[in-house]
N, C-alpha and C positions, 0 to 999 in steps of 0.2 A: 742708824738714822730712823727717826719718828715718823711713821705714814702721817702726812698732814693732812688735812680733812677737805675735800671740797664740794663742789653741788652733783658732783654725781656719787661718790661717796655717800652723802648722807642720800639721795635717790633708792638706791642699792635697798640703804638700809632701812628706808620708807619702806617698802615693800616685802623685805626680808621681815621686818618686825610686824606687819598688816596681821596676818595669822590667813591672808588670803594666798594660794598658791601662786607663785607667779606664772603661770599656765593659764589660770584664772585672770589676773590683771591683762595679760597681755589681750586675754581673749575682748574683755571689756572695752577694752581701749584700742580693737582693731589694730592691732600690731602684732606680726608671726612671733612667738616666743625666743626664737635663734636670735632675730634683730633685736627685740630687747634686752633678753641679756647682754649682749653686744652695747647696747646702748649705756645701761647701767653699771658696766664692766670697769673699775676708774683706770683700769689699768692699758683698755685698749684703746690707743690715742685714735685709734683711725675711725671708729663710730661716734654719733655724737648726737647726746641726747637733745631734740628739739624744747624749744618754748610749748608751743601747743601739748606734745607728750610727755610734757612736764606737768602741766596744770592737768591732764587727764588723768594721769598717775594720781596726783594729789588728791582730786576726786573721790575716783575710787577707792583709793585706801583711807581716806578723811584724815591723812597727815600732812600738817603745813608745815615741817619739818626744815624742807626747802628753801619753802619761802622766809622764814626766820633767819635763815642759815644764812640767804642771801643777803637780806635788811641789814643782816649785821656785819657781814663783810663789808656793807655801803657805810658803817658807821649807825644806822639804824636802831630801835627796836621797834619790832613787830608788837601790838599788841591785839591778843584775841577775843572775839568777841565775836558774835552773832552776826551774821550781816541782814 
């Protein structure tokens, strides 16, 4: 069976791909590094990554990854640009 891909999935891999340690992100982002990986974890149903530590996440590692990921589950696309 094919892992299918969802928002904490590509979270994970936001942060895996930053080149920032995640020791680093969690530190920026006021979050113990145990709870986020927990958080980012797609496999463990029982933590669950927030909106606010989502958009913080994003921040920090300047990956809107997520948020495209999302748009387009909605039927969306995201398109980028400067705000």
């Amino acid at each position: 069976m094919m892992f299918e891909k969802n928002v904490t999935k590509v979270v994970q891999d936001c942060i895996l791909d930053s080149g920032i340690q995640a020791k680093i992100v969690a530190q920026k982002i006021n979050k113990p590094y145990s709870t986020l990986m927990r958080e980012i974890n797609p496999f463990d149903a029982s933590a669950k990554l927030g909106a606010e530590t989502l958009l913080e996440i994003m921040k920090v590692t300047h990956d809107i990854r997520p948020l495209q990921f999302m748009a387009s589950e909605m039927g969306f696309n995201l398109e980028t640009g400067n705000a």
